[in-house]
PDB file of N, CA, C and O in Angstrom:
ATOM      1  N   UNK A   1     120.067 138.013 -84.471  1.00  0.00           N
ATOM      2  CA  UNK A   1     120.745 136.814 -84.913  1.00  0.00           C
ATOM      3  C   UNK A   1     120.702 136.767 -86.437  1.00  0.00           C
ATOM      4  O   UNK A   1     119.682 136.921 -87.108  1.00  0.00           O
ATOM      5  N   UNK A   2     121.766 136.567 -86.841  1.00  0.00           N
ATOM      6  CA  UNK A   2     121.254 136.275 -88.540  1.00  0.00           C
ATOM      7  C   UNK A   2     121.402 134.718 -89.205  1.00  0.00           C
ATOM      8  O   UNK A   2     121.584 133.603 -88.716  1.00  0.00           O
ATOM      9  N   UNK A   3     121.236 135.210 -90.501  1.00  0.00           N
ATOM     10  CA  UNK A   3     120.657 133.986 -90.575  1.00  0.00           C
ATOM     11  C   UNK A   3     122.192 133.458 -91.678  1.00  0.00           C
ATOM     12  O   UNK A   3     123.066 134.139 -92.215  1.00  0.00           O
ATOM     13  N   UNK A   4     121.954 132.035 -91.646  1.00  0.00           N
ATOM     14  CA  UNK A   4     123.390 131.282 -92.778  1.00  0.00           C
ATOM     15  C   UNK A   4     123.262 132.443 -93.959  1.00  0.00           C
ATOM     16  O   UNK A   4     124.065 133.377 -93.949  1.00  0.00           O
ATOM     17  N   UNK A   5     122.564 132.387 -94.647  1.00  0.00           N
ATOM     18  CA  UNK A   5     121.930 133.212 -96.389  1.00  0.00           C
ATOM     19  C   UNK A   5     122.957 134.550 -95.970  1.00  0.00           C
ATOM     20  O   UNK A   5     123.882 134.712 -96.767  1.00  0.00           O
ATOM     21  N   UNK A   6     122.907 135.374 -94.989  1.00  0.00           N
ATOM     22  CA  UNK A   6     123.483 136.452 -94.558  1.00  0.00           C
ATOM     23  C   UNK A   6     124.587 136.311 -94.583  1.00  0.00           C
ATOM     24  O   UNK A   6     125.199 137.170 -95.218  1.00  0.00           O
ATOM     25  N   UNK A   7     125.433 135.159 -93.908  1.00  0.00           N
ATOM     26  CA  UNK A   7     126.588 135.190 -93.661  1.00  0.00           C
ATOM     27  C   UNK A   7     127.245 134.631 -95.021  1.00  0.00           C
ATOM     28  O   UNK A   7     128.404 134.911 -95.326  1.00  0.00           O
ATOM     29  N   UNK A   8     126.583 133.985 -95.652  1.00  0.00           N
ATOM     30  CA  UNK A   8     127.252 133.257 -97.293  1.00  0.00           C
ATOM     31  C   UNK A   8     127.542 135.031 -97.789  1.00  0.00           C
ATOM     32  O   UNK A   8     127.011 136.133 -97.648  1.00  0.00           O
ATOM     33  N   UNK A   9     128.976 134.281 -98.564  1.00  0.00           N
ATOM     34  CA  UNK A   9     129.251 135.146 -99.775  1.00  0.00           C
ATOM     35  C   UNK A   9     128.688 134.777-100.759  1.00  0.00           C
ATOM     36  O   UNK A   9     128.414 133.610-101.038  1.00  0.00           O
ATOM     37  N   UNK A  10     128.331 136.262-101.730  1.00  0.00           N
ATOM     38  CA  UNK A  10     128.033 135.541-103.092  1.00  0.00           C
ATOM     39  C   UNK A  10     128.261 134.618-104.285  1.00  0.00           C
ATOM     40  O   UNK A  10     129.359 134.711-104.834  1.00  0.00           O
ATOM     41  N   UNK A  11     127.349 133.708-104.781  1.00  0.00           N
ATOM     42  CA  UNK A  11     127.956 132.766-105.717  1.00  0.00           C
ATOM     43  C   UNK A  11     128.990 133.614-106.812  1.00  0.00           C
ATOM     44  O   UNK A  11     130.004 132.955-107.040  1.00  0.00           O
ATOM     45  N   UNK A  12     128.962 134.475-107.282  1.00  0.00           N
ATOM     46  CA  UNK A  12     130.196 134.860-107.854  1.00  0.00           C
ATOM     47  C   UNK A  12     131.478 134.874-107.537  1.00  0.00           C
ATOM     48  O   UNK A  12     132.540 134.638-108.112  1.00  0.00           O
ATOM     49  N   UNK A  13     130.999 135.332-106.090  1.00  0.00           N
ATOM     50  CA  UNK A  13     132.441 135.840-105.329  1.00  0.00           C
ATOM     51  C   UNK A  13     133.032 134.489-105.157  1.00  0.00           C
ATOM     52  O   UNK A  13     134.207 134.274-105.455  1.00  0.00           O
ATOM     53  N   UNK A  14     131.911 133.190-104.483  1.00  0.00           N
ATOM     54  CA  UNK A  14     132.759 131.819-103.780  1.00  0.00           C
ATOM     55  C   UNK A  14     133.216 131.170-105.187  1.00  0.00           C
ATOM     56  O   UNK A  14     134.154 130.393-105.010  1.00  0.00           O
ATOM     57  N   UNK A  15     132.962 131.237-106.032  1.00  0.00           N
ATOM     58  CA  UNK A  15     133.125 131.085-107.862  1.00  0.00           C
ATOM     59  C   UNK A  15     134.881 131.414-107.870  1.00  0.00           C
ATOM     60  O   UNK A  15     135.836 130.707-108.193  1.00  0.00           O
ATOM     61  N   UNK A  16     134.788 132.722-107.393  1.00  0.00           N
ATOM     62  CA  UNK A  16     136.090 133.439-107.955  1.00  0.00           C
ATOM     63  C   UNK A  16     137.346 132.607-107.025  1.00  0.00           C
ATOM     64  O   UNK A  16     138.362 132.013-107.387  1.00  0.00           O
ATOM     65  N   UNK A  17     136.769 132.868-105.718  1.00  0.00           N
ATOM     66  CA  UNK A  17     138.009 132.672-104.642  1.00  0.00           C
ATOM     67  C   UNK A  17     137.942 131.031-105.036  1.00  0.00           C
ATOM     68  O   UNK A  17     139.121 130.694-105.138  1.00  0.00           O
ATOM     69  N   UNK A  18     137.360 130.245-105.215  1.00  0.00           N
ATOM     70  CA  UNK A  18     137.224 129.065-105.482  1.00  0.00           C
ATOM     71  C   UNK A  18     138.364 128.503-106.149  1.00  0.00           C
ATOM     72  O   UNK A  18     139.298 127.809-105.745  1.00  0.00           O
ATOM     73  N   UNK A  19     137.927 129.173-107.750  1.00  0.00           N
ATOM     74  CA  UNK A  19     139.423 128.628-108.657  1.00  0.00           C
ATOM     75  C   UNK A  19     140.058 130.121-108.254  1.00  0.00           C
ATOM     76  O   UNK A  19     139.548 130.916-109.043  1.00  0.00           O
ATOM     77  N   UNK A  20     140.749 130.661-107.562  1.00  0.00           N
ATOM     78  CA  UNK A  20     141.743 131.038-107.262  1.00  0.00           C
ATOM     79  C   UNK A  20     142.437 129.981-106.317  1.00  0.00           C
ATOM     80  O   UNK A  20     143.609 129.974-106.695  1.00  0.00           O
ATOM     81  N   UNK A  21     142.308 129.138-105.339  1.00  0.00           N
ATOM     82  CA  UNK A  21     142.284 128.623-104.451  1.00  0.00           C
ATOM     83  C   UNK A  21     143.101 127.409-104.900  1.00  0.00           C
ATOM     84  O   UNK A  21     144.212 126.993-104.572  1.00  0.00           O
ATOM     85  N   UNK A  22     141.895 126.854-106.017  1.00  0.00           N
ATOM     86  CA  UNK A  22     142.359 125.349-106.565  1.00  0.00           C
ATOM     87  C   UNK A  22     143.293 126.352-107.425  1.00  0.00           C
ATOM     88  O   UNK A  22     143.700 127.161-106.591  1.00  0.00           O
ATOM     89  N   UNK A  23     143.786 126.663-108.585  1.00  0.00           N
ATOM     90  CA  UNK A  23     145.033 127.290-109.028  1.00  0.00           C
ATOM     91  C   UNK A  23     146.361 127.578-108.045  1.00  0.00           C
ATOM     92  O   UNK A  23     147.564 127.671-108.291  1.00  0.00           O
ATOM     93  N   UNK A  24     145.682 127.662-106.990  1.00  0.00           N
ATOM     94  CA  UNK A  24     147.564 127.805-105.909  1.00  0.00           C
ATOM     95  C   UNK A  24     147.698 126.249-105.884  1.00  0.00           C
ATOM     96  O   UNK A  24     148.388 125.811-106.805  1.00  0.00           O
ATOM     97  N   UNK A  25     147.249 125.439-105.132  1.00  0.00           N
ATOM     98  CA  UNK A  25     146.803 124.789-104.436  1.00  0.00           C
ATOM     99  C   UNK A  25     146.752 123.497-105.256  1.00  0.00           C
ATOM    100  O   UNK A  25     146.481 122.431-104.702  1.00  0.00           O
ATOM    101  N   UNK A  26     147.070 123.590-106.877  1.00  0.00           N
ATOM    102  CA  UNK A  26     147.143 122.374-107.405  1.00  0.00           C
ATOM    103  C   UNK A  26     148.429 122.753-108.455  1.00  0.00           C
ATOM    104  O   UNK A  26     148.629 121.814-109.225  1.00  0.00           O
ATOM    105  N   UNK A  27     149.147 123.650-108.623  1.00  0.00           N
ATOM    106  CA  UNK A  27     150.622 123.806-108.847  1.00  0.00           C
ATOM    107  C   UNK A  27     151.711 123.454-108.295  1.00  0.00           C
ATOM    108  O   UNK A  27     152.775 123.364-108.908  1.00  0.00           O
ATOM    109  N   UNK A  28     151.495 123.118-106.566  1.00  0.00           N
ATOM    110  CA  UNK A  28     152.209 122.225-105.982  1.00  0.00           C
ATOM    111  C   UNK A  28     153.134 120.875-106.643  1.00  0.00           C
ATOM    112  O   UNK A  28     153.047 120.643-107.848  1.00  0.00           O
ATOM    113  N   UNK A  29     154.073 119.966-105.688  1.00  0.00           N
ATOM    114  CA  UNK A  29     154.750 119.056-106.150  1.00  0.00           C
ATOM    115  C   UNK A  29     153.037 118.217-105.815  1.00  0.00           C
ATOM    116  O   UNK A  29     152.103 118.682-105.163  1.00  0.00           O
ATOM    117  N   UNK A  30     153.109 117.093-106.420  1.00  0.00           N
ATOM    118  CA  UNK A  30     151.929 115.676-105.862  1.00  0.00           C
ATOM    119  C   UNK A  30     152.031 115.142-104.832  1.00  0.00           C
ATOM    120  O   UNK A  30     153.129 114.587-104.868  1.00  0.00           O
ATOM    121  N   UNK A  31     151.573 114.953-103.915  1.00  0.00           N
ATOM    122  CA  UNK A  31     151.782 114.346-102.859  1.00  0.00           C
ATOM    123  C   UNK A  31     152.317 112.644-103.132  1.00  0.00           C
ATOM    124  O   UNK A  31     151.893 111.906-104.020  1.00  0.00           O
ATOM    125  N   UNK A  32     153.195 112.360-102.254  1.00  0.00           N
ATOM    126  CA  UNK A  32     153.607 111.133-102.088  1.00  0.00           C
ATOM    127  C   UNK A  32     152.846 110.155-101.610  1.00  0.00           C
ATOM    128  O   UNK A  32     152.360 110.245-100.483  1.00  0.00           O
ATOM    129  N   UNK A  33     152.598 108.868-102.570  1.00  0.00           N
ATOM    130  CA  UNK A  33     151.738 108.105-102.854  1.00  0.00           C
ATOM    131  C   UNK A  33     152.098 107.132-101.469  1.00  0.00           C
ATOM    132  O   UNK A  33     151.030 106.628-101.120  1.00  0.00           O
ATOM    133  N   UNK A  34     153.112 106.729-100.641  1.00  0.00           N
ATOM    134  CA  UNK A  34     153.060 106.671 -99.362  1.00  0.00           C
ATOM    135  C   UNK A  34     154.569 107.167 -99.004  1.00  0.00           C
ATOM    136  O   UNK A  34     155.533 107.596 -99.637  1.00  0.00           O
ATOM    137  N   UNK A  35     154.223 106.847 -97.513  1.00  0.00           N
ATOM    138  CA  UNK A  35     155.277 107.590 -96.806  1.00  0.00           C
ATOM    139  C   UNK A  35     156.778 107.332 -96.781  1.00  0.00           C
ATOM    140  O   UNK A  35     157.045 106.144 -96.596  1.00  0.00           O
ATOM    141  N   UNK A  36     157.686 108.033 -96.901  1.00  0.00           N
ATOM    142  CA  UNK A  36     158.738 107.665 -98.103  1.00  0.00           C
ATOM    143  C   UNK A  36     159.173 107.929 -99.375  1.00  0.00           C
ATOM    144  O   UNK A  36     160.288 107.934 -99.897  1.00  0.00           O
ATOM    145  N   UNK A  37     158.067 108.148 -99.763  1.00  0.00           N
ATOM    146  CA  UNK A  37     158.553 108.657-100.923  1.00  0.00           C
ATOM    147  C   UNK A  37     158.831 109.897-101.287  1.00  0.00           C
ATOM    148  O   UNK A  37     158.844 109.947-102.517  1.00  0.00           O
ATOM    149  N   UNK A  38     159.082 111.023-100.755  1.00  0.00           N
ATOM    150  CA  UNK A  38     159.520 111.796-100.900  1.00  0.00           C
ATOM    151  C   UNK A  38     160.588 111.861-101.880  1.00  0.00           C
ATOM    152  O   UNK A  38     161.178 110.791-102.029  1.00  0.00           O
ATOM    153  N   UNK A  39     160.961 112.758-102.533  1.00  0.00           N
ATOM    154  CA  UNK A  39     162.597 113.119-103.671  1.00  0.00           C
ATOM    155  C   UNK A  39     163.428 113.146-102.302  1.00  0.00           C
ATOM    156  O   UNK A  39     163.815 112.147-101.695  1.00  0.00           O
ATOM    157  N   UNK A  40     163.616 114.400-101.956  1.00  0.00           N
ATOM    158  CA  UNK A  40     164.591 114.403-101.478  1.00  0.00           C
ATOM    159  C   UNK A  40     164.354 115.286-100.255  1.00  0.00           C
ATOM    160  O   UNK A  40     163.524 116.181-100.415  1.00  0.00           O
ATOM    161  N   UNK A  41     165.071 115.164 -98.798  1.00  0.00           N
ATOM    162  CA  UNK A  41     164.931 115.959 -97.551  1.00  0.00           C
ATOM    163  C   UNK A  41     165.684 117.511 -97.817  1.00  0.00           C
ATOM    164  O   UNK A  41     166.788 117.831 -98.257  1.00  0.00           O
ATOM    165  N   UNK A  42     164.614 118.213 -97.364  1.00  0.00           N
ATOM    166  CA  UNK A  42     165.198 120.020 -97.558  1.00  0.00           C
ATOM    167  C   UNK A  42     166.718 119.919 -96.857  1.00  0.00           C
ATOM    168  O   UNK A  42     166.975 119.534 -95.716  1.00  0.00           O
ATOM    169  N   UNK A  43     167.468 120.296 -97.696  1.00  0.00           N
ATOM    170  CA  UNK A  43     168.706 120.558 -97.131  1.00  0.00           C
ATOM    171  C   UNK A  43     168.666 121.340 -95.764  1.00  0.00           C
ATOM    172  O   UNK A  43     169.763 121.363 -95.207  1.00  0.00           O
ATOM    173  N   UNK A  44     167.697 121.953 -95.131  1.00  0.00           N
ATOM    174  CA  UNK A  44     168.000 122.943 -93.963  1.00  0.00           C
ATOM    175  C   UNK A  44     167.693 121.911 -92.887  1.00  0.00           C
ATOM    176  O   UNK A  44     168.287 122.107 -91.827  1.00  0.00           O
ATOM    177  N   UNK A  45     166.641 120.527 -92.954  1.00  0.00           N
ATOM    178  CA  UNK A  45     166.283 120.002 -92.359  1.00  0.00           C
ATOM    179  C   UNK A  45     167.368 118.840 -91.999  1.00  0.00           C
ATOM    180  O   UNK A  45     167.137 118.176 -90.989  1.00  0.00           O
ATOM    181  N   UNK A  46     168.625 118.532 -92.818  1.00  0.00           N
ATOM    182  CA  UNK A  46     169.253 117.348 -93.155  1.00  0.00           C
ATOM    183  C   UNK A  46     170.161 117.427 -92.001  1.00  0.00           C
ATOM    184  O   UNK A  46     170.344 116.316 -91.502  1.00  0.00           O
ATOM    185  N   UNK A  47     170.780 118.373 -91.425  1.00  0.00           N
ATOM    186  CA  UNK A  47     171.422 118.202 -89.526  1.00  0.00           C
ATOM    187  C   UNK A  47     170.477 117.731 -88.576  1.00  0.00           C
ATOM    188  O   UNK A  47     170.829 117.105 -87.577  1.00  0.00           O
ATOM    189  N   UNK A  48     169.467 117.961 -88.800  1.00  0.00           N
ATOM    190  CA  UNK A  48     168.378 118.039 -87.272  1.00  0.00           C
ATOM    191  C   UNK A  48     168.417 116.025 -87.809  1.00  0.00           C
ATOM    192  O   UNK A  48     168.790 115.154 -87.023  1.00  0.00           O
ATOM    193  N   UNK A  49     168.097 115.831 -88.785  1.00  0.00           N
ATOM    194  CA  UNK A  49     167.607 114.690 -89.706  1.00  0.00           C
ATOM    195  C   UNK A  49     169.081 113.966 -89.011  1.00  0.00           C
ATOM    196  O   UNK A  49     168.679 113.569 -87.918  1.00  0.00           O
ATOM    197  N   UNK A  50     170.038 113.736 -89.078  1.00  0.00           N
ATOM    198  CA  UNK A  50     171.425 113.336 -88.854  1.00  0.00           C
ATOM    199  C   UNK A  50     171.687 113.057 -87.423  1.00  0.00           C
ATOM    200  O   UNK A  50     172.475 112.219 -86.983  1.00  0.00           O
ATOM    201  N   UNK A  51     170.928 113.864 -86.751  1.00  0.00           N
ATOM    202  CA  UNK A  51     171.512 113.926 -85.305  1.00  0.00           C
ATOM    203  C   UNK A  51     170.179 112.893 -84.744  1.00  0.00           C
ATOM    204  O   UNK A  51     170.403 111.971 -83.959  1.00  0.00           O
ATOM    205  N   UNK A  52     169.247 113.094 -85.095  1.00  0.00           N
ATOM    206  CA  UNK A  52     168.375 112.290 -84.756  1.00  0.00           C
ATOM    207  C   UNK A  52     168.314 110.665 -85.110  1.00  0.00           C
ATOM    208  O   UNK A  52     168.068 109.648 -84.462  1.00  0.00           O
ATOM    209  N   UNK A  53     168.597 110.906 -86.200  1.00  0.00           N
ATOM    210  CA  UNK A  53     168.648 109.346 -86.548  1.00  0.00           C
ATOM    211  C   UNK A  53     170.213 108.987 -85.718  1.00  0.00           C
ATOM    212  O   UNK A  53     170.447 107.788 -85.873  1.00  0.00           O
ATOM    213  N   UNK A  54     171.026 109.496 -85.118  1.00  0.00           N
ATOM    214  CA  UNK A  54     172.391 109.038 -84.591  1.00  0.00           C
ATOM    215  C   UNK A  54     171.476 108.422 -83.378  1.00  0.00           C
ATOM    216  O   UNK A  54     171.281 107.227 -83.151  1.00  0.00           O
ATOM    217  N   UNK A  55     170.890 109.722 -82.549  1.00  0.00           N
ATOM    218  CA  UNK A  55     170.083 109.295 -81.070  1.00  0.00           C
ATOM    219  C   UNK A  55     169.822 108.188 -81.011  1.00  0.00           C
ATOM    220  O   UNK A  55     170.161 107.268 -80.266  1.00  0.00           O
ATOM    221  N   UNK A  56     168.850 108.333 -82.281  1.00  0.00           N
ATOM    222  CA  UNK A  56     167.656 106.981 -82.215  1.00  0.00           C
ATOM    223  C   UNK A  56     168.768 105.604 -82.043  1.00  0.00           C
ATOM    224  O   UNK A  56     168.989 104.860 -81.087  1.00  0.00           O
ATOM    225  N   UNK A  57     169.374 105.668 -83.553  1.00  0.00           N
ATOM    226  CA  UNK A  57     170.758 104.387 -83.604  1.00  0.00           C
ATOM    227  C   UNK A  57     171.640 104.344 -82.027  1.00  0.00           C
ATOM    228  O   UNK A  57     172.204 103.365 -81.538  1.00  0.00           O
ATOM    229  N   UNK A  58     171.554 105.506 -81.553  1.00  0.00           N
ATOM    230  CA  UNK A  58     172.626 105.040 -80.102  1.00  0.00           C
ATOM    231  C   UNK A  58     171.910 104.433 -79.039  1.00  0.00           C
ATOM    232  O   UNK A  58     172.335 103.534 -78.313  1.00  0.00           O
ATOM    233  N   UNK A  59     170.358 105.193 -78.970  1.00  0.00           N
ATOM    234  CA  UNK A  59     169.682 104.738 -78.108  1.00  0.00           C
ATOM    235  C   UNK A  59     169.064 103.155 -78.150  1.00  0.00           C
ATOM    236  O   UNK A  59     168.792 102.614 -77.078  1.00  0.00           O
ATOM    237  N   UNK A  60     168.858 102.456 -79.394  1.00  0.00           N
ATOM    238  CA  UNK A  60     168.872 101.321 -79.888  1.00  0.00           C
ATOM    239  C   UNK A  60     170.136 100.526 -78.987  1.00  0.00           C
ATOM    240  O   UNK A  60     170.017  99.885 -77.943  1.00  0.00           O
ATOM    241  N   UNK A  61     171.183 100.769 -79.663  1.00  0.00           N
ATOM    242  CA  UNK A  61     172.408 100.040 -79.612  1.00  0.00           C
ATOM    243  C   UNK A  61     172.605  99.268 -77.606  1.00  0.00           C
ATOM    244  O   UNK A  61     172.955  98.211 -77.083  1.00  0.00           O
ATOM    245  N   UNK A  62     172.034 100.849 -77.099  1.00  0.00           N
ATOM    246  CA  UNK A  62     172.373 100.869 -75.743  1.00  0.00           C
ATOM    247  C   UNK A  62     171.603 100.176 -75.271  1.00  0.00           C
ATOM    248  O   UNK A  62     172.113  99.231 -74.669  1.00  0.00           O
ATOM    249  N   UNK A  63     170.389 100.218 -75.267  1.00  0.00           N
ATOM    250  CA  UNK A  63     169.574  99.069 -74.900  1.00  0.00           C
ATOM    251  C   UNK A  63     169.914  97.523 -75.290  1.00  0.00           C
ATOM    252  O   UNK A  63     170.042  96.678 -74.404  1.00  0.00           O
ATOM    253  N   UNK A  64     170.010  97.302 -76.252  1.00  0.00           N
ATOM    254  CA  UNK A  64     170.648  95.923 -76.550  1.00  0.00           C
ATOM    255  C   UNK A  64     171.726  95.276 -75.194  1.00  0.00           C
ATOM    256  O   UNK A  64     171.689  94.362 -74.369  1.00  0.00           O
ATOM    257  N   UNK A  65     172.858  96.652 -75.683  1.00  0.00           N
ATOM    258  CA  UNK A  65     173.795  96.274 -75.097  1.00  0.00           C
ATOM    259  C   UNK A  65     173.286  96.035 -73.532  1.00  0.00           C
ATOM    260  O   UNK A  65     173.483  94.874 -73.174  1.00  0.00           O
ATOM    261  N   UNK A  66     172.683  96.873 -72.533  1.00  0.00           N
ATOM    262  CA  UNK A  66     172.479  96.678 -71.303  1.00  0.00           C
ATOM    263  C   UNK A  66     171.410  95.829 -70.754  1.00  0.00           C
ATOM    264  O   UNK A  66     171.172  95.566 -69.575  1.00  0.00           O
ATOM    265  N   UNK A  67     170.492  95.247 -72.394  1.00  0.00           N
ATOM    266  CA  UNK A  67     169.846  93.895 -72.264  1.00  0.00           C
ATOM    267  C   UNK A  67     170.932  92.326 -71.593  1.00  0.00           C
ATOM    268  O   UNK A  67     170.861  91.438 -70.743  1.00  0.00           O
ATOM    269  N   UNK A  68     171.793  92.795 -72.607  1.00  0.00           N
ATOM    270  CA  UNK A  68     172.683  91.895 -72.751  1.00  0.00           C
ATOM    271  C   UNK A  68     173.361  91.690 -71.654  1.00  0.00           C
ATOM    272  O   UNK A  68     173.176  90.632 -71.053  1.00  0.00           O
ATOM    273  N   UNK A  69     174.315  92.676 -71.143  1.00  0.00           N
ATOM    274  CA  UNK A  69     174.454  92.983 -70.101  1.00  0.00           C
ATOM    275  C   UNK A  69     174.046  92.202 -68.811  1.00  0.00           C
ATOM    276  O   UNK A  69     174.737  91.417 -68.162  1.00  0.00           O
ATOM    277  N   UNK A  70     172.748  92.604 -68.592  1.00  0.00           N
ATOM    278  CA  UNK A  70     171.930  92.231 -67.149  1.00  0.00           C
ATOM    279  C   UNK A  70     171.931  90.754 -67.673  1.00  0.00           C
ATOM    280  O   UNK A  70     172.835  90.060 -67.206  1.00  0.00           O
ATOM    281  N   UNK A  71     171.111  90.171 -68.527  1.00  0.00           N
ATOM    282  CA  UNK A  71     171.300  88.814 -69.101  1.00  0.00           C
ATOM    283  C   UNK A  71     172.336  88.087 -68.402  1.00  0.00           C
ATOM    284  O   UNK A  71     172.017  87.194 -67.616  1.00  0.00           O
ATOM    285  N   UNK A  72     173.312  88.325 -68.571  1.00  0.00           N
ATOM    286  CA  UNK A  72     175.059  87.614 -68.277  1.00  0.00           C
ATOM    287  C   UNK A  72     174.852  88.129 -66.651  1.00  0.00           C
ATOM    288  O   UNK A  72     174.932  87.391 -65.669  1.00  0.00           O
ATOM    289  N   UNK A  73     174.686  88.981 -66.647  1.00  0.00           N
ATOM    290  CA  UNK A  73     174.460  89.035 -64.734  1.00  0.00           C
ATOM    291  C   UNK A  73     173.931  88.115 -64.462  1.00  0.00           C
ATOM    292  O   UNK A  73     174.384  87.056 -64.030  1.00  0.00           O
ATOM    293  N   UNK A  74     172.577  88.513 -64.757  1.00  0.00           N
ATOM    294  CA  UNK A  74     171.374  87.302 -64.422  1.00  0.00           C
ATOM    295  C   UNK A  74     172.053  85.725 -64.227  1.00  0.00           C
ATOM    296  O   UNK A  74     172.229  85.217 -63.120  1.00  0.00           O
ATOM    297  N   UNK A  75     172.293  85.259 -65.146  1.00  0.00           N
ATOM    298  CA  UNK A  75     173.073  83.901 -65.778  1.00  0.00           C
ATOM    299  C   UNK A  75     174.010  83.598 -64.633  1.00  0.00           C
ATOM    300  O   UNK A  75     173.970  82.529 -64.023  1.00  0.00           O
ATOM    301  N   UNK A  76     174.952  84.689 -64.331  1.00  0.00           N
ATOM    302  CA  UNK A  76     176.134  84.455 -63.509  1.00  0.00           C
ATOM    303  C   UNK A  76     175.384  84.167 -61.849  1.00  0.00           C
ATOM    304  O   UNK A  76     175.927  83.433 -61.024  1.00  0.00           O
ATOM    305  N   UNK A  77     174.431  84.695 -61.661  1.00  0.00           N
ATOM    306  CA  UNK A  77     173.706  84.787 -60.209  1.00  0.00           C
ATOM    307  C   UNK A  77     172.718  83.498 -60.053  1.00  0.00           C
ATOM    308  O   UNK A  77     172.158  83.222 -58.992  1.00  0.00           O
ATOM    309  N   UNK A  78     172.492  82.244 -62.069  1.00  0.00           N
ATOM    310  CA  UNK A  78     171.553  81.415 -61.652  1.00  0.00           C
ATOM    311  C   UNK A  78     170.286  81.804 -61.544  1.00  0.00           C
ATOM    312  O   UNK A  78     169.491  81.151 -60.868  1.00  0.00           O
ATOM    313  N   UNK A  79     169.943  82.891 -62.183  1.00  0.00           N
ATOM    314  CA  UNK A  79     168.350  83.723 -62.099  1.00  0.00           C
ATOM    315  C   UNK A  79     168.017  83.603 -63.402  1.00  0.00           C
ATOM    316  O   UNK A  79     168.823  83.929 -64.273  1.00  0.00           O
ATOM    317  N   UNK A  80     166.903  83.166 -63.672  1.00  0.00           N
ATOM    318  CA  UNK A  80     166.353  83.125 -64.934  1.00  0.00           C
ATOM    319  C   UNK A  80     165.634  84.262 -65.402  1.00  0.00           C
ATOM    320  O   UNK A  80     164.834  84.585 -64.523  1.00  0.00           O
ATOM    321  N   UNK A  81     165.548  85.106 -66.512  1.00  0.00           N
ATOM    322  CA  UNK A  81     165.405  86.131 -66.875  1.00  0.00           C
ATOM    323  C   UNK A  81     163.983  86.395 -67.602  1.00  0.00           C
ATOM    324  O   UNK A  81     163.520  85.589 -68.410  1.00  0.00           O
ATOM    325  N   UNK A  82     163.354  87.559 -67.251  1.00  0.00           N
ATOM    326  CA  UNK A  82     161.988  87.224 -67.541  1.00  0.00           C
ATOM    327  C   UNK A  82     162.021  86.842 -69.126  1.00  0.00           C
ATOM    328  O   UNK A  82     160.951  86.236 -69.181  1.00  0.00           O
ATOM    329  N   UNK A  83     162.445  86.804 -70.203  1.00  0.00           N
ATOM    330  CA  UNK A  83     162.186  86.294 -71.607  1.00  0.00           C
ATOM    331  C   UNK A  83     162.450  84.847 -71.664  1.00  0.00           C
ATOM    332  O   UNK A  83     162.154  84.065 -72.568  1.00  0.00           O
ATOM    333  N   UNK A  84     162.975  84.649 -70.701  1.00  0.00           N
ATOM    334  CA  UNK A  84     163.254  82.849 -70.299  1.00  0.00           C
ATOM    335  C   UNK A  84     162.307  82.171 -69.284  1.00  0.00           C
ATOM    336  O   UNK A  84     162.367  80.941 -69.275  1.00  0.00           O
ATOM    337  N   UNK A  85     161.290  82.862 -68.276  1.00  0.00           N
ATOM    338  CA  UNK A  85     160.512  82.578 -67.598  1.00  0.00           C
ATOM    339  C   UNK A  85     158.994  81.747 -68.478  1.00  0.00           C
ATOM    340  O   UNK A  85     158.541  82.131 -69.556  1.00  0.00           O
ATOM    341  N   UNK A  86     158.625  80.936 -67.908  1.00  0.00           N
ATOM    342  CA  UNK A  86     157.258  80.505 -68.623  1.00  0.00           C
ATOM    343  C   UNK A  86     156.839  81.482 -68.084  1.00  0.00           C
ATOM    344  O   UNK A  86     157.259  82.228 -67.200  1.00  0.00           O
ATOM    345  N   UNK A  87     155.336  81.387 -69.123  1.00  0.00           N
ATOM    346  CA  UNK A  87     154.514  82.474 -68.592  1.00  0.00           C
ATOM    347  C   UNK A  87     153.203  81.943 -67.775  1.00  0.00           C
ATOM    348  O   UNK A  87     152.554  80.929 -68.031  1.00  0.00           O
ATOM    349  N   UNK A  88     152.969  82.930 -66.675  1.00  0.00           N
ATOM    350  CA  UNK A  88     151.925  82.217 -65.956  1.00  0.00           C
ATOM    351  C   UNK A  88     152.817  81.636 -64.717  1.00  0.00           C
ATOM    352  O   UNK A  88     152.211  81.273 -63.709  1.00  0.00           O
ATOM    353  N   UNK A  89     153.905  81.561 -64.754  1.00  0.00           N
ATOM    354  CA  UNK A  89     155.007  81.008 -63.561  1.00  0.00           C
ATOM    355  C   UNK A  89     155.484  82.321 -63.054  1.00  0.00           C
ATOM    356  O   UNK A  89     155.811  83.306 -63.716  1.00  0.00           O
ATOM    357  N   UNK A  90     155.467  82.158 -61.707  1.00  0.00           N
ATOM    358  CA  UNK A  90     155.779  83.265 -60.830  1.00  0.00           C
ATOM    359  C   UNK A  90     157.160  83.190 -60.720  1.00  0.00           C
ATOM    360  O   UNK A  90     157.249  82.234 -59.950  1.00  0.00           O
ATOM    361  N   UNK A  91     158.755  83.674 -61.050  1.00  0.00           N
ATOM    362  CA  UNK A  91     160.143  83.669 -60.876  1.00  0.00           C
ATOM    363  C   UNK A  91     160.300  84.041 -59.503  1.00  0.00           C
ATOM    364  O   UNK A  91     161.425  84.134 -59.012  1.00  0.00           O
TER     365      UNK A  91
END
């Protein structure tokens, strides 16, 4: 079995790779101070980005709409709808 001391690299060596490390690694852009802020979306990413935000916006829309929908059913049949139900009352 060996021991930690064995498996450490030498202080020179963890020295070297060290600031080699921080030198890649802090030439970077800064990270965004929160989320959003980004400059700007990689152009390769900006279709996938487009189609998704359509989904999301259709899948939104559709729900509304088939909220709405059943609502006016509901209404037409005289059934009160659970966002109109007290709570604690059994419909």
């Amino acid at each position: 079995m060996t021991s930690d001391d064995e498996t450490k690299l030498p202080e020179p060596v963890r020295d070297h790779i060290g600031r080699q490390l921080r030198t890649i690694y802090t030439v970077g852009e800064p990270k965004p101070q929160f989320l959003g802020d980004e400059a700007v979306v990689p152009q390769e990413f900006a279709p996938q980005i487009e189609r998704l935000e359509t989904r999301l916006k259709t899948h939104e829309e559709g729900t509304v709409a088939v909220e709405q929908a059943l609502d006016k059913i509901l209404d037409a049949f005289g059934v009160v709808g659970d966002a109109a139900k007290t709570p604690g009352r059994a419909g």
